[in-house]
C-alpha positions as CSV (number, residue, x, y, z in Angstrom):
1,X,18.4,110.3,172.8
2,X,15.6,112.2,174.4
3,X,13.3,114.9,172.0
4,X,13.5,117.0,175.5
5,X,17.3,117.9,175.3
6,X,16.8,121.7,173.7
7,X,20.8,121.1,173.3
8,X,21.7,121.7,177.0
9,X,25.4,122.7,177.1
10,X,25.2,122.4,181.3
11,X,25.2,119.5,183.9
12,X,25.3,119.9,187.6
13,X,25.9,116.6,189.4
14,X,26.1,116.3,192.7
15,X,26.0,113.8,195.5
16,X,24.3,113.4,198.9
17,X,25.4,111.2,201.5
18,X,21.7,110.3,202.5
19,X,17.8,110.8,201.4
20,X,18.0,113.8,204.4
21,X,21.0,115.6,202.8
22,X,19.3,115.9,199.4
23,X,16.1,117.1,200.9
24,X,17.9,119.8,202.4
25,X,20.0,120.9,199.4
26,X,16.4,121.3,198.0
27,X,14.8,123.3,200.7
28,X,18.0,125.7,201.1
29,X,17.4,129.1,200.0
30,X,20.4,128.9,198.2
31,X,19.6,126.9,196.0
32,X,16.4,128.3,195.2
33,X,18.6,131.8,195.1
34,X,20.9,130.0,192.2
35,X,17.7,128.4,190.2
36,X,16.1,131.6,190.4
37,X,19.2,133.1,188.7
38,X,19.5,130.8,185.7
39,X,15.9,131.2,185.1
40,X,16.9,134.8,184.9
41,X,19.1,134.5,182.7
42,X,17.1,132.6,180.3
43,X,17.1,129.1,181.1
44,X,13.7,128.3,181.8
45,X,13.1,124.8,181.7
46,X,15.5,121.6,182.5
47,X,15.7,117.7,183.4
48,X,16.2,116.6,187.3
49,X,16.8,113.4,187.3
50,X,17.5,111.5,191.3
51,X,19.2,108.1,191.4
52,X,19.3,106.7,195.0
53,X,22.5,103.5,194.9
């Protein structure tokens, strides 16, 4: 187990069809918009982890 897990009670998987896709899901404003809100809320720190298969 990592010493990093601060007891997350969230996961958001998601899947891309190529290296482009995920790229974009990065650089959409949206999503910025949505990370912007959890920070806000109180998360302030978490673990991105990108497996390409």
């Amino acid at each position: 187990m990592s010493d990093r897990n601060q007891g997350y009670q969230v996961v958001l998987k998601v899947g891309f069809e190529d290296r482009a896709a995920l790229d974009a899901y990065k650089a959409n404003t949206e999503h910025h918009a949505c990370s912007a809100f959890i920070r806000s809320v109180g998360r302030l720190d978490g673990i991105v982890i990108d497996i390409e298969i």
